[in-house]
C-alpha positions as CSV (number, residue, x, y, z in Angstrom):
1,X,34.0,-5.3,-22.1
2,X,30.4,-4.7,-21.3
3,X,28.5,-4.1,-24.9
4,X,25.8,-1.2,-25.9
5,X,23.2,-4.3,-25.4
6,X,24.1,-4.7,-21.5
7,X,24.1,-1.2,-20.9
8,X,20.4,-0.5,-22.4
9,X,18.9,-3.9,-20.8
10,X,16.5,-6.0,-22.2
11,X,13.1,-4.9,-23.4
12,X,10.8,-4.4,-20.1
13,X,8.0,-6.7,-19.4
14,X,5.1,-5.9,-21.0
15,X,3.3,-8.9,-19.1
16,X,3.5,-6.5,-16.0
17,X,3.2,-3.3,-17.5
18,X,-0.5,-5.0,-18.4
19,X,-1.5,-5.8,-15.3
20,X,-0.6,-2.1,-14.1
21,X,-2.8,-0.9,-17.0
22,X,-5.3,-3.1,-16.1
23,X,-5.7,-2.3,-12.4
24,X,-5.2,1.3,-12.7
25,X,-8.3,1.2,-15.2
26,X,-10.2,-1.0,-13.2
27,X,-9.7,1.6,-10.3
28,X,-11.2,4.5,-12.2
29,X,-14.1,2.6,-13.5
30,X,-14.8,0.7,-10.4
31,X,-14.5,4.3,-8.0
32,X,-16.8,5.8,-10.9
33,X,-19.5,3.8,-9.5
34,X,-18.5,3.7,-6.2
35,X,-18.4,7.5,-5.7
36,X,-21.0,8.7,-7.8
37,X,-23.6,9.0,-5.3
38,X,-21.3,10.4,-2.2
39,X,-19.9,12.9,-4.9
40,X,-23.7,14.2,-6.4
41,X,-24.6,14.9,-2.1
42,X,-21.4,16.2,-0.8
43,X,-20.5,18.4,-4.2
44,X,-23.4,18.1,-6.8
45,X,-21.0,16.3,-9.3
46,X,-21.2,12.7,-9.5
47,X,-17.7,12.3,-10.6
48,X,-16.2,14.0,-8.2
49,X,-14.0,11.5,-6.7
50,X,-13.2,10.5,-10.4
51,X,-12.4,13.6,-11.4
52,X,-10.0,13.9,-8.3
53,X,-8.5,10.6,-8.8
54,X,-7.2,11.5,-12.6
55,X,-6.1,14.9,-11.6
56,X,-4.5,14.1,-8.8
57,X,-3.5,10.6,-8.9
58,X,-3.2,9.4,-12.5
59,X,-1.5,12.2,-13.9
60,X,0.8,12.8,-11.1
61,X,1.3,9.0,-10.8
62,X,1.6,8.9,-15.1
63,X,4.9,11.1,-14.5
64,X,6.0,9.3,-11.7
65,X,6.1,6.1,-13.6
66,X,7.6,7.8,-16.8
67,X,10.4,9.4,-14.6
68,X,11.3,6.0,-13.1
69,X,11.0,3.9,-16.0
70,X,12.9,6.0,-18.2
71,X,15.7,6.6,-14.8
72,X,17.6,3.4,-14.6
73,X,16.7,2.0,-11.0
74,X,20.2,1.7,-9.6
75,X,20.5,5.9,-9.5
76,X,18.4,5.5,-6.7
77,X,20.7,3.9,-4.2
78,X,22.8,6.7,-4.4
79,X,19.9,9.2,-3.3
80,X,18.1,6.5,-0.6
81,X,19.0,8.2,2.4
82,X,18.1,11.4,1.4
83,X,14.6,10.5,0.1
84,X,14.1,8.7,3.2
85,X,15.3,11.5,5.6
86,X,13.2,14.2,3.7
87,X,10.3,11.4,3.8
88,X,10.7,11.4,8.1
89,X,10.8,15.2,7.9
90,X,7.8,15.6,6.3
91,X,6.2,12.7,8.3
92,X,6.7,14.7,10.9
93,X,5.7,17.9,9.8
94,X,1.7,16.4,9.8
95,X,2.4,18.0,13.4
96,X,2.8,21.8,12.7
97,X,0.2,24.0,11.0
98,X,1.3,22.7,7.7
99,X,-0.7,19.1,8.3
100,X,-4.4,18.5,8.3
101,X,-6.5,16.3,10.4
102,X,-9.3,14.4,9.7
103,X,-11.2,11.7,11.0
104,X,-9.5,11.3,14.2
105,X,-5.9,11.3,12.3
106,X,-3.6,13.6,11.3
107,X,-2.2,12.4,7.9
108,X,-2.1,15.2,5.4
109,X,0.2,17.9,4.2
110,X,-0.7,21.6,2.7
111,X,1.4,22.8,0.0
112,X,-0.5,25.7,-1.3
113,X,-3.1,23.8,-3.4
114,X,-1.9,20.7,-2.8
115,X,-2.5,17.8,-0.3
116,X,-0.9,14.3,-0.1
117,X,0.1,11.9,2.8
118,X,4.1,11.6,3.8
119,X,2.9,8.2,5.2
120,X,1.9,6.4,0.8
121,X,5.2,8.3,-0.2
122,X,7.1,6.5,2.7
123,X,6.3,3.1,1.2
124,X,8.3,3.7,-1.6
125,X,11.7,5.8,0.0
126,X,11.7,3.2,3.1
127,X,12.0,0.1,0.3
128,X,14.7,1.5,-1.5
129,X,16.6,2.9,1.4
130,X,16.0,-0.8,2.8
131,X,17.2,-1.8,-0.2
132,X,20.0,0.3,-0.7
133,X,21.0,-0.3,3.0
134,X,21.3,-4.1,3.1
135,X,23.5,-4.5,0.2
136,X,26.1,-1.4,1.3
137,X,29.8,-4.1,0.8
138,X,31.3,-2.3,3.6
139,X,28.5,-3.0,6.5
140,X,27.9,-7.0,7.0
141,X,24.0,-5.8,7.5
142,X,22.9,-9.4,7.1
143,X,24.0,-11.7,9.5
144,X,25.7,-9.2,12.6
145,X,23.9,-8.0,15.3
146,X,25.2,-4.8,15.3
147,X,25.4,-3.9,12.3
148,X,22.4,-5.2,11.0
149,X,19.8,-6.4,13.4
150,X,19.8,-3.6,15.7
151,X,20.0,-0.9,13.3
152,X,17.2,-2.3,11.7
153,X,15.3,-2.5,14.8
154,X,15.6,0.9,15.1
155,X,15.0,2.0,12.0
156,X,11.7,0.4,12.3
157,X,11.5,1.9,15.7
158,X,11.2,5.5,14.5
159,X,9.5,5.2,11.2
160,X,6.7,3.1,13.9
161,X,7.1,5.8,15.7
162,X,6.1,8.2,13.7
163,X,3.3,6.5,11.8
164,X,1.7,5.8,15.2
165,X,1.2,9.0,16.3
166,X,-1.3,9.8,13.3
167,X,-2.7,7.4,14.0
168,X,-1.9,4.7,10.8
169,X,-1.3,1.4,12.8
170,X,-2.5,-0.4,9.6
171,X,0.8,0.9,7.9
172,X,2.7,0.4,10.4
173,X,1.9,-3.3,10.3
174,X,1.8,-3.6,6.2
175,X,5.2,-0.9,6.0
176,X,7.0,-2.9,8.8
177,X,5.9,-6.1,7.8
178,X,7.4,-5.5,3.8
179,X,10.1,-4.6,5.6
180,X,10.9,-7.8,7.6
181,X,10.1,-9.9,4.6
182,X,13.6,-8.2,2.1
183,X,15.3,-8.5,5.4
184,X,14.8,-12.2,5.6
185,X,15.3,-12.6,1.7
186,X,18.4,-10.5,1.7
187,X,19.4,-13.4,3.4
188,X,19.4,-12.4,7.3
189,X,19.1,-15.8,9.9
190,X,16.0,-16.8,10.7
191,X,16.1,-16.3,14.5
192,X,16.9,-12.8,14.0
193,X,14.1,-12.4,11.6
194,X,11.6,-14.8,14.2
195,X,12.9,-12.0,17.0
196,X,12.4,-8.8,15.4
197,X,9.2,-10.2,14.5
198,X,8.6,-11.3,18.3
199,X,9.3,-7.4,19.4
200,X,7.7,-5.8,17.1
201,X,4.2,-7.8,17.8
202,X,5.0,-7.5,21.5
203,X,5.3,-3.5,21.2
204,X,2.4,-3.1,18.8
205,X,0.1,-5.6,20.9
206,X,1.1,-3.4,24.5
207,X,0.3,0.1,22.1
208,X,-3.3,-1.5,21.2
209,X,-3.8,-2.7,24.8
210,X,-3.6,0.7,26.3
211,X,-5.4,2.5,23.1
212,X,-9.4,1.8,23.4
213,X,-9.8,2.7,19.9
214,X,-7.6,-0.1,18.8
215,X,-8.3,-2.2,21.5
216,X,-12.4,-2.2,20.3
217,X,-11.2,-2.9,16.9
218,X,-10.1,-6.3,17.9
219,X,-13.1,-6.8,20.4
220,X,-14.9,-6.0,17.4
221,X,-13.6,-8.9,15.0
222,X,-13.7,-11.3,18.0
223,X,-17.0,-10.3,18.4
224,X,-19.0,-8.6,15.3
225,X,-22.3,-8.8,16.8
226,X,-21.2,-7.5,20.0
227,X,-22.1,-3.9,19.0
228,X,-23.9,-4.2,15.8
229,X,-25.1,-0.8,15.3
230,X,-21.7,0.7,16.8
231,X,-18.1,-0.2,16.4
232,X,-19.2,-3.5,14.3
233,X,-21.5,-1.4,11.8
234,X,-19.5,-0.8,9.0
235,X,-18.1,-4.5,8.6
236,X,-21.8,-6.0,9.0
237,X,-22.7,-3.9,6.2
238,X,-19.6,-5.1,4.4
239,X,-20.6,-8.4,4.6
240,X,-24.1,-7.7,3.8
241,X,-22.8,-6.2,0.4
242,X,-20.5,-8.6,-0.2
243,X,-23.2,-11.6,0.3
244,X,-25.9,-9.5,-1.6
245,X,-23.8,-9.7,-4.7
246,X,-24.0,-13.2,-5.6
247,X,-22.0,-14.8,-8.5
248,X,-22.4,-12.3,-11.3
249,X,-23.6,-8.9,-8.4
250,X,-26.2,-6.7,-9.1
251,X,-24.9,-5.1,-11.6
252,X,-22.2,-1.8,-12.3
253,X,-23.7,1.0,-10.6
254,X,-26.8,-0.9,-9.0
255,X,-25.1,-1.2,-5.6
256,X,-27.6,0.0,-2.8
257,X,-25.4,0.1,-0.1
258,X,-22.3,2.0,-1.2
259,X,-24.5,5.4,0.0
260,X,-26.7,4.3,2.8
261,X,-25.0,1.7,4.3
262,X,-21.6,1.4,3.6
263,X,-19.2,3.8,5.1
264,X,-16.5,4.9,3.3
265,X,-17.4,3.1,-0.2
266,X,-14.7,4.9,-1.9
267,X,-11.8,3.9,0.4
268,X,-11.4,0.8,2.6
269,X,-15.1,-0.1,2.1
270,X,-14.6,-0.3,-2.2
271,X,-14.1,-3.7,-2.4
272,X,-17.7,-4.8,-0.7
273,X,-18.7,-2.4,-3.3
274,X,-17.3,-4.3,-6.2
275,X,-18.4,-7.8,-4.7
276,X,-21.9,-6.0,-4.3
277,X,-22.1,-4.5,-8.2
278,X,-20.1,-7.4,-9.8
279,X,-20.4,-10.5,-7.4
280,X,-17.8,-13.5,-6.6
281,X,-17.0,-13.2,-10.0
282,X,-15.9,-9.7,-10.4
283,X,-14.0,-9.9,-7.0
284,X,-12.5,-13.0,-7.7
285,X,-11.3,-11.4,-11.3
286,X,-10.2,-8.3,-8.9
287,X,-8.1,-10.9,-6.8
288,X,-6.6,-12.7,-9.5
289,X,-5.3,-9.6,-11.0
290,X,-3.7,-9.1,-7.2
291,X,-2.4,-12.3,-7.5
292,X,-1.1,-12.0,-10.8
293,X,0.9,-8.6,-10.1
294,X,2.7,-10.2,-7.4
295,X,3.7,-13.4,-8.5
296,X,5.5,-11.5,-12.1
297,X,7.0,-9.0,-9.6
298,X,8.5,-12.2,-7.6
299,X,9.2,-14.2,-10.9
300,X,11.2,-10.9,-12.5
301,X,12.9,-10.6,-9.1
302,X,14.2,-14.3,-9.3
303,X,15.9,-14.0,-12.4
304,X,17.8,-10.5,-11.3
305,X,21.4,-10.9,-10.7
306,X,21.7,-7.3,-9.3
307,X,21.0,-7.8,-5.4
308,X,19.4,-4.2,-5.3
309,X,16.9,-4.7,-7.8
310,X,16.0,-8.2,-6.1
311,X,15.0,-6.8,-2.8
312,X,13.2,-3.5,-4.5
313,X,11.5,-5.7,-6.1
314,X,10.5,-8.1,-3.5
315,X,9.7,-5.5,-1.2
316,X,7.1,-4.2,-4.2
317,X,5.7,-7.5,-3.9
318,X,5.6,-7.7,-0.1
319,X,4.0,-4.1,0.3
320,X,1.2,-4.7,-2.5
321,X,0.2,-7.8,-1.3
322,X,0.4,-7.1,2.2
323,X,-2.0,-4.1,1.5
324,X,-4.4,-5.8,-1.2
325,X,-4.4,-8.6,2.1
326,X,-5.2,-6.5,4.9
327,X,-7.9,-4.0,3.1
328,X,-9.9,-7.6,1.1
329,X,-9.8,-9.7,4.3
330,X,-10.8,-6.5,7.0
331,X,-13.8,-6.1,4.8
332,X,-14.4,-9.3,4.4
333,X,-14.2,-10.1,8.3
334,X,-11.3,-12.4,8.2
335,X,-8.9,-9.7,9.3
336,X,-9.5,-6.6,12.4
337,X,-11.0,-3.9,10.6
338,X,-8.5,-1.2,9.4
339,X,-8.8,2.2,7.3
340,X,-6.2,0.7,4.6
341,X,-7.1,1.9,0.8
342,X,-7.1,-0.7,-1.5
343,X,-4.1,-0.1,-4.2
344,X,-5.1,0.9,-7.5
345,X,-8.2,1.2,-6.9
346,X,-9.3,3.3,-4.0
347,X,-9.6,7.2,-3.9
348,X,-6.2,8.8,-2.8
349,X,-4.0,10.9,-5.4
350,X,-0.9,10.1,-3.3
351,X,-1.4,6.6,-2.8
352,X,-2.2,6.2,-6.4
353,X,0.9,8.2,-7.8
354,X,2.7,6.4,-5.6
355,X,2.1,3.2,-6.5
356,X,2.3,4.1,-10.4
357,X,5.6,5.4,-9.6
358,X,6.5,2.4,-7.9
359,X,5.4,0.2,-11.1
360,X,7.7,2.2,-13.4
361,X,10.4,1.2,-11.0
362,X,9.3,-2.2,-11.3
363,X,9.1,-2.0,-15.1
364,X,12.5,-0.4,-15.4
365,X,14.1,-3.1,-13.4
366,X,12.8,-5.9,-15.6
367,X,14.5,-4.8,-18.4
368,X,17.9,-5.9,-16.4
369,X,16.7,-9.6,-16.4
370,X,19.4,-12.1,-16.9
């Protein structure tokens, strides 16, 4: 007989509900200062962008963590496939006069007032349909070719696809990537893990080849002085900030680069911002927070005995670290420049709420702890 104490869990972990808190606040106060001087040109209100951010980020995202705290996590493996079937539908519809582009990339949705990417809400439904999928007892999803591998492959295949066409070959690689890494700890062999892996680089590294947007995006890392004032602009200014900042920066809000210089300073560009304003010490505090997120999220996930929280909670880890990864070491020049936000803390309501809801998730499932 299972008792009342089973039933309600343990009390969550307030170690990682912290660290939530504590990056979603250093987000607003570091995008404050990053975005006060692109919001007082483009709309005469220096907190703009902030103003944005807690409308439609934090508040939406406040609710979406609430929602999935107080919803106990395994309710949704029963709606996975539906989330990530409505997710693909409205991926798609960035296509027909409902979407928006900008930028070169068509990413957005209208619904009357409101606008949000399908492709930040995708990181979510694709984990827990991942997660949902590989432990279904009838399917052997693991181990068989059939049943597994291939489906897999094709799963990938579309959702690829899709993201693709936007273009958002940063999240392809980061979504895909998460992906790969529950497959292989939901205990699949490693040559079919080293093979999807092959594929998928094969078929991404052809799509680059014959694309010469992305193909000067790696000409570009291989060679940043190549086209300094062109295509390898915005990282050389990256750098510049970054090295600028020293060991305690220039100080919050003193950056001098984040307007003239620096493309973008509230989105992929905001970490050279906060290396700039609060030097290798604030960045490196900004990293170990990073660092500090994912290890509880793998640590709460070792001690699940439910095999559905596990890999929802590994893939939490994978996607957040793979993300925090690719945006810190693109700016930094250690990675091909992408247009990845940074979680947490870049501008994006959608990315932001979903993340949040994503913690809450997290938090709910860590009150199941053995």
């Amino acid at each position: 007989m299972i008792s009342k104490a089973s039933k309600a869990g343990h009390r969550p972990d307030y170690f990682l509900l912290a660290i939530v808190a504590l990056l979603t606040i250093a987000g607003l106060v570091i995008l404050a200062s990053a975005s006060s001087d692109l919001g007082k040109i483009r709309f005469g209100d220096s907190y703009y962008y902030l103003k944005h951010q807690l409308l439609y980020g934090l508040s939406v995202g406040i609710l979406g963590f609430l929602f999935a705290y107080k919803l106990r996590y395994q309710y949704f493996k029963k709606f996975a496939f539906i989330l990530l079937l409505l997710n693909l539908g409205l991926l798609a519809m960035v296509f027909t006069p409902l979407g928006r582009a900008g930028g070169g990339a068509s990413r957005w949705l209208y619904f009357g007032p409101i606008l949000f990417q399908p492709a930040e809400l995708l990181k979510l439904t694709f984990l827990i349909y991942l997660a949902a999928w590989l432990v279904n007892p009838k399917m052997n999803r693991v181990q068989n070719l059939t049943e597994g591998v291939l489906p897999f492959f094709i799963i990938c295949g579309v959702i690829g696809g899709l993201l693709l066409l936007q273009p958002a070959t940063s999240t392809v690689i980061i979504l895909i990537g998460s992906g790969i890494v529950v497959y292989f700890v939901s205990g699949a062999r490693l040559w079919h893990i080293l093979a999807i892996g092959f594929a998928g680089a094969l078929i991404l590294g052809i799509v680059i080849f014959f694309t010469p947007y992305r193909l000067g995006r790696i000409m570009t890392y291989l060679d940043p002085q190549k086209d300094a004032t062109g295509s390898s602009y915005q990282v050389n200014q990256a750098l510049l900030s970054i090295g600028s900042g020293g060991l305690w920066g220039v100080g919050y809000g003193q950056s001098t680069n984040k307007m003239k210089y620096l493309p973008t300073p509230t989105d992929d560009s905001i970490f050279a911002v906060v290396a700039q304003e609060l030097g290798f010490a604030g960045a490196s505090a900004l990293v170990i927070l990073f660092g500090m997120l994912i290890f509880r999220l793998l640590w709460i996930a070792k001690d699940l005995r439910d095999k559905f929280g596990q890999l929802l909670m590994v893939g939490f880890a994978s996607i957040i670290g793979l993300q925090s990864i690719v945006n810190m070491g693109a700016i930094s020049g250690l990675l091909p420049l992408t247009g990845v936000p940074l979680p947490f803390i870049s501008a994006g309501g959608t990315a932001l709420a979903v993340f949040l809801t994503m913690s809450g998730i997290a938090v709910n499932i860590s009150k199941y702890t053995s």
